[in-house]
C-alpha positions in Angstrom: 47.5 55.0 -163.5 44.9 57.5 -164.3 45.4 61.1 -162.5 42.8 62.9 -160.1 41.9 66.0 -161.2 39.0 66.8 -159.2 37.7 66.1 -155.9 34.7 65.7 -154.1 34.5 69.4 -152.7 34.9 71.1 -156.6 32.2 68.6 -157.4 29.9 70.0 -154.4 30.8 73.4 -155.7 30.1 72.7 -159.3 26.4 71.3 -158.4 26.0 74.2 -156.3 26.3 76.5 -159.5 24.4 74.5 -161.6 21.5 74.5 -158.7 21.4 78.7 -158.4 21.5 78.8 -162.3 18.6 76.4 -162.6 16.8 78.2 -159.8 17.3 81.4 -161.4 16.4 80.2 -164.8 13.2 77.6 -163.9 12.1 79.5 -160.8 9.1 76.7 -159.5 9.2 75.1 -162.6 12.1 73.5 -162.7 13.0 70.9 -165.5 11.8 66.9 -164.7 14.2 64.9 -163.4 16.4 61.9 -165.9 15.2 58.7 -165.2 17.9 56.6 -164.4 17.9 53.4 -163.1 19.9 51.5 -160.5 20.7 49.1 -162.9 21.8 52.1 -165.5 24.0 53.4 -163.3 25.8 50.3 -162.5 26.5 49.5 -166.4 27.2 53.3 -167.3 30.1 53.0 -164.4 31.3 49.7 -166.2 31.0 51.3 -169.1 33.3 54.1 -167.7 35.6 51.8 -166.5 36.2 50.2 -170.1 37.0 53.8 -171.6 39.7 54.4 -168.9 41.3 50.9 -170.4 40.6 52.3 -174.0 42.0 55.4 -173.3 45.4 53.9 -171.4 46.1 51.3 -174.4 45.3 53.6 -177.5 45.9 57.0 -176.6 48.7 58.7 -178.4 50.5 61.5 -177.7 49.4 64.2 -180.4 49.2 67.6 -178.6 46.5 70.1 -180.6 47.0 73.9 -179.9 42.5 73.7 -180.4 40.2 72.2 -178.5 36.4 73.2 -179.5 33.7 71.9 -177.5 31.4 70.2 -180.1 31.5 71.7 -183.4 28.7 74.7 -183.2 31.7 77.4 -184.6 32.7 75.1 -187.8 33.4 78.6 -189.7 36.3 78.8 -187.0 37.4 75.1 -187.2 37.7 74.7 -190.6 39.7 78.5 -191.3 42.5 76.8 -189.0 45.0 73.7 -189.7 43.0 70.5 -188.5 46.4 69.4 -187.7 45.8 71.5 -184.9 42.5 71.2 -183.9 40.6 68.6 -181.8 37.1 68.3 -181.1 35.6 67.1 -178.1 32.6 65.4 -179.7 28.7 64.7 -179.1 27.5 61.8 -181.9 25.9 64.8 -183.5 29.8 66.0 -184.4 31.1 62.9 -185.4 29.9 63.4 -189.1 31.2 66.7 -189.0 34.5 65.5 -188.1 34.5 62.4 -190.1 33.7 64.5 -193.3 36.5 67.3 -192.8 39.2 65.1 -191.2 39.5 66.6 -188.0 40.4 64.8 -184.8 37.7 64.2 -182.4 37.1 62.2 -179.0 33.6 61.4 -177.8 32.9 63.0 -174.1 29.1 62.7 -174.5 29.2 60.4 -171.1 29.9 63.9 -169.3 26.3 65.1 -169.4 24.7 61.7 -168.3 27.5 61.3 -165.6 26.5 65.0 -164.6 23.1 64.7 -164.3 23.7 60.8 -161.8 25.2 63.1 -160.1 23.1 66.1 -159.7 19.9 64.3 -159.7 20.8 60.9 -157.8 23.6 62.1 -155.6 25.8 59.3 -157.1 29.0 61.4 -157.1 31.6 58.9 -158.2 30.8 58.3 -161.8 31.0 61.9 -162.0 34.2 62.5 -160.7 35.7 58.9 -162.7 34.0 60.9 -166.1 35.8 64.5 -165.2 39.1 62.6 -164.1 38.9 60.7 -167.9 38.8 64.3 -169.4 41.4 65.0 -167.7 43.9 62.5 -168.2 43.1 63.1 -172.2 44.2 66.6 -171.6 47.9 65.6 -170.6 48.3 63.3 -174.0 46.2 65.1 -176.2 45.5 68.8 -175.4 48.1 69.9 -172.9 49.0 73.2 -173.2 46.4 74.1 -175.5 43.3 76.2 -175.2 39.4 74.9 -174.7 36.9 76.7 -176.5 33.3 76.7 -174.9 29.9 78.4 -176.5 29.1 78.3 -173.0 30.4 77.9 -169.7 26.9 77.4 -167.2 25.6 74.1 -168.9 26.2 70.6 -167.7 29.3 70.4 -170.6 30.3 74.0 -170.1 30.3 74.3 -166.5 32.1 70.8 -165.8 35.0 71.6 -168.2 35.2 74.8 -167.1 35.5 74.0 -163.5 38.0 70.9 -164.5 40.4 72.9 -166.3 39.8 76.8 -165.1 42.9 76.9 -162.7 45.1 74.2 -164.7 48.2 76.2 -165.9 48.5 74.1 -168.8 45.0 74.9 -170.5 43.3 78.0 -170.8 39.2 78.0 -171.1 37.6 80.7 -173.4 34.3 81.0 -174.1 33.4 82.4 -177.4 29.6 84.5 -177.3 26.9 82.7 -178.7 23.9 85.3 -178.0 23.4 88.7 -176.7 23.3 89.3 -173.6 20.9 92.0 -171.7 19.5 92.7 -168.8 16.4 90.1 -169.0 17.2 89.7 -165.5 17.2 85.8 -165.4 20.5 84.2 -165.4 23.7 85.0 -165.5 25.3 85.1 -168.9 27.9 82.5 -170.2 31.3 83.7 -169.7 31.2 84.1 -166.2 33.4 80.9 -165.2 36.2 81.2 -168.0 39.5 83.2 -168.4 38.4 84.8 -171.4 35.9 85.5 -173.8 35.2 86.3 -177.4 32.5 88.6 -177.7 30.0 89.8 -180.4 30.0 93.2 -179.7 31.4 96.1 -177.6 29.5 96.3 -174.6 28.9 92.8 -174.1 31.4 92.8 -171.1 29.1 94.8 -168.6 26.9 91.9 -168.6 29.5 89.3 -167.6 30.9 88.7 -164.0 34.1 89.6 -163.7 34.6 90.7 -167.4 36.3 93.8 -168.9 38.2 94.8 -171.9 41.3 93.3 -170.2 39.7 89.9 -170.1 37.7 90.1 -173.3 38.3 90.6 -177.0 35.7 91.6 -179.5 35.2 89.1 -182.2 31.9 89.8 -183.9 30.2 87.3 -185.7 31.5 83.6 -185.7 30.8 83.0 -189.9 31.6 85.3 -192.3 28.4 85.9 -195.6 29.7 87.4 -199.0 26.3 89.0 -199.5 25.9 92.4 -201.9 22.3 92.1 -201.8 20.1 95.4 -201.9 16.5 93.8 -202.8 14.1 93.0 -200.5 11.9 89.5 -201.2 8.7 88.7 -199.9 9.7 86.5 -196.8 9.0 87.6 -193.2 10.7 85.5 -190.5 9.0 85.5 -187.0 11.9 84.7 -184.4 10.9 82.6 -181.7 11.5 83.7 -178.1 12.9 80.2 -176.5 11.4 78.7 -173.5 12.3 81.0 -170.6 11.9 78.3 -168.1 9.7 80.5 -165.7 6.3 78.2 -166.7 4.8 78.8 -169.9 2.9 81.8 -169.8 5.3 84.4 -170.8 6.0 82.1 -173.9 2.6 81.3 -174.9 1.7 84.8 -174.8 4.5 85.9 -176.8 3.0 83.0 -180.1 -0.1 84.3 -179.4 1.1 88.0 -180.7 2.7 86.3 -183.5 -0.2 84.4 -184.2 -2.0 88.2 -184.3 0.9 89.7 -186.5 0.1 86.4 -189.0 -3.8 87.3 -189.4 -2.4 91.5 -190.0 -0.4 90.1 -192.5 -3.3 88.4 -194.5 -3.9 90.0 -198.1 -0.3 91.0 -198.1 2.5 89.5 -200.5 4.4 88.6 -197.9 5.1 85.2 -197.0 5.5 84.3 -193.3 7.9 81.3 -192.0 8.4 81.0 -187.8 12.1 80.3 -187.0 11.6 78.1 -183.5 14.4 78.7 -180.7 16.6 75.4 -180.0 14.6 75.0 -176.4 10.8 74.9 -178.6 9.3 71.9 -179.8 8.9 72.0 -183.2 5.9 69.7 -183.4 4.0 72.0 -181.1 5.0 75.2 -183.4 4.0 73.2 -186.3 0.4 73.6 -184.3 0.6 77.0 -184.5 2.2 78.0 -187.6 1.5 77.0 -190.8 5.3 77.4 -192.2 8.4 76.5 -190.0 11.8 77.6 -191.3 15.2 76.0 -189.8 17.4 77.0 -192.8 21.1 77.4 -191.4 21.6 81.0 -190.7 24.3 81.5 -193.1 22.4 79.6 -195.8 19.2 82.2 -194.5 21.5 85.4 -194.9 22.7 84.4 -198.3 18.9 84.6 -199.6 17.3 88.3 -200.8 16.7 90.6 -198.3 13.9 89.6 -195.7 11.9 90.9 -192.8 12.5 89.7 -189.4 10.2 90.3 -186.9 11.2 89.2 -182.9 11.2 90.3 -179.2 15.4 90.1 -178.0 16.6 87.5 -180.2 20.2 87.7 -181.0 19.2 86.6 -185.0 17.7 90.4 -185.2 21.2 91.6 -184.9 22.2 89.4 -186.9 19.9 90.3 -189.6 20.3 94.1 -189.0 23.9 92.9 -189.1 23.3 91.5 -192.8 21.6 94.7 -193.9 18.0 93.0 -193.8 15.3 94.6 -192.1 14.1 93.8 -188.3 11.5 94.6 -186.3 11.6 94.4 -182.2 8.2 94.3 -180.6 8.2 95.6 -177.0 6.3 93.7 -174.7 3.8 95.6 -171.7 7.0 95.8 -168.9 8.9 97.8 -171.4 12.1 97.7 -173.7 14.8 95.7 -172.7 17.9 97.4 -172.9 20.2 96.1 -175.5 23.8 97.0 -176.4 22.3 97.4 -180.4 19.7 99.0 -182.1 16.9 97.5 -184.7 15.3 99.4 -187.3 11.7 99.5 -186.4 10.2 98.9 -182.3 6.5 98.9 -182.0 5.0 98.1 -178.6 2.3 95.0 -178.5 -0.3 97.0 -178.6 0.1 99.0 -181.7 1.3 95.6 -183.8 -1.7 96.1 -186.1 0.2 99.0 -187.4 2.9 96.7 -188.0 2.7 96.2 -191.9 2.6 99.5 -192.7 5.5 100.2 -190.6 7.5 97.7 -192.6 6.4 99.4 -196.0 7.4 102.3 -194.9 10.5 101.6 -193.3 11.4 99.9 -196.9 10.3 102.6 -199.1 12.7 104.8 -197.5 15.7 103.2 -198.9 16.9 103.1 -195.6 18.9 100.0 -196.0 22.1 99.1 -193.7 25.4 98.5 -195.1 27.4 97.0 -192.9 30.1 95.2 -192.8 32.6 92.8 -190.8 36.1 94.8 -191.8 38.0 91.5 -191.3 37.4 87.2 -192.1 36.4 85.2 -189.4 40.0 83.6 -189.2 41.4 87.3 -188.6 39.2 88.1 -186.3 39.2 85.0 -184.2 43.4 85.3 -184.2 43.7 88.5 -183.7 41.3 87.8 -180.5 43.7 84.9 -180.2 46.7 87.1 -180.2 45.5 89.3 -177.6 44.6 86.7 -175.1 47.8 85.5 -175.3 49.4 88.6 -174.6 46.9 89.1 -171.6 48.0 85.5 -170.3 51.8 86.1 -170.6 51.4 89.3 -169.0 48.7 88.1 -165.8 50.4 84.9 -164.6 47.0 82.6 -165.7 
């Protein structure tokens, strides 16, 4: 017999937060609805029904003390024991865990139960995907703790809200981006028990948050890098897709199209990074070079420019002692909880070059440095969430 673990008045609630973030976010524009047939929905419940029976006959009691949500922080996984660790997979993670030897089990049916749900107002496959999770949790990750990268998305939000008051399993969402005051959403964070940040700060922007329920982390990857020399690469951060129409977006690649023709005659060579939420096909319209490197591959290179507008991969560059460049838009500066080396406003961008020479001809290179590995970091962080749990009851 398989276990409820949520019912029809968490799953109203749960819909109800995804509806203001989505309102927040998309504004009039929101995003077009799944098409999902009839028929779809039938088989995907049969199909659901099947994985309950695979999950009663061959599930085996192995309790992890891990649980990551996909495997976006493999720096983290693979500094701990995998004897400890499970993933809870997309296909896209499979070959990460097949490669390392690291547990995994496959939830991907939780976004596509989600969105029958939110977008068909078929509840019960929802609930039958959230109650499989669940019943997992008792043979394979009870008393363990979930790690999210975020904690408002249709994976996010529904394990969050499936486990957040389960005694036995503690949900912690570890940063993923800075946060400011863009005004548009809430930030991640907001619906766990705890959360690793990047940076000091970070916890003003999070409901609820504070340095009891937080713990500073820093980056999620660790980058032996001693380099002092700049090369001739400028990278050109894309801003993401806001979700508030198109304008603000377009607008933005059209003042990066403008910084590409200032930079004609120079030695530099320009390569546009595109946000997760662009499509590359359309940037590849735009701009002649488009760079995806990983960015621990892109940090182990020479020293490079990177120009952007509130991307968290300028602090992260800064971060990694090359040299970055905010432009300010017409509304103003958006206030951040870091500081960049050079900020020009839109409409003196044509200066932009020689700000850049300058800047480098100063010697006025960063050196900084992460005083501890990514495994110290993440349990120390570990170590004082514990201590916070023992000592608040959760």
């Amino acid at each position: 017999m398989t276990e409820k673990y949520i019912i029809n008045q968490e799953v109203k609630a749960l819909g109800d937060a995804y509806k203001a973030y989505l309102n927040r976010l998309c504004g009039d524009h929101p995003p077009k609805k799944p098409k999902i047939s009839k028929v779809h929905i039938l088989i995907f419940d049969f199909f659901l029904n099947l994985y309950i029976i695979f999950q009663q006959v061959f599930s085996k009691n192995k309790n992890r003390k891990y649980v990551f949500v996909n495997s976006r922080y493999e720096n983290i996984i693979l500094s701990l024991n995998k004897n400890d660790i499970l993933i809870l997979a997309g296909f896209k993670d499979i070959p990460f865990c097949l490669k390392n030897g690291i547990k995994f089990i496959w939830v991907g049916f939780i976004v596509k139960a989600f969105n029958i749900y939110y977008y068909y107002d078929k509840r019960e496959p929802y609930i039958k995907a959230l109650n499989i999770v669940g019943n997992m949790s008792k043979n394979q990750f009870n008393s363990s703790t979930i790690f999210l990268w975020e904690d408002n998305l249709k994976t996010g939000l529904s394990l969050s809200y499936l486990f957040k008051n389960d005694k036995n399993v503690n949900v912690i969402t570890i940063q993923h981006g800075m946060y400011s005051n863009n005004g548009i959403i809430d930030p991640p964070g907001h619906n766990s028990n705890y959360n690793f940040l990047l940076k000091d700060g970070q916890q003003r922007w999070i409901k609820g948050c504070d340095n009891k329920t937080s713990c500073v982390m820093g980056l999620a990857y660790d980058i032996n890098s001693n380099r002092k020399v700049f090369g001739d690469m400028i990278y050109l951060i894309g801003p993401g897709i806001s979700g508030k129409g198109d304008t603000e977006y377009l607008y933005k690649l059209l003042l990066f199209s403008k910084i590409v023709d200032f930079m004609k005659g120079s030695k530099y060579n320009i390569s546009y990074r595109p946000h997760h939420t662009e499509d590359i096909s359309f940037c590849k319209h735009i701009f002649t070079n488009i760079d995806t490197t990983p960015k621990k591959d892109l940090f182990s290179k020479e020293l490079s420019v990177y120009i952007g507008f509130d991307s968290t991969l300028l602090y992260e560059a800064t971060f990694f002692n090359n040299l970055a460049v905010s432009i300010i838009p017409k509304e103003g500066a958006i206030e951040r909880d870091f500081e960049l080396d050079i900020e020009i406003h839109e409409q003196d961008i044509e200066f932009i070059l020689k700000k850049i020479k300058d800047h480098i001809d100063s010697n006025s290179i960063n050196n900084n440095t992460q005083e501890l590995d990514v495994y110290m970091r993440f349990t120390r962080c570990l170590e004082k969430f514990e201590h916070y749990s023992k000592h608040s009851g959760n």
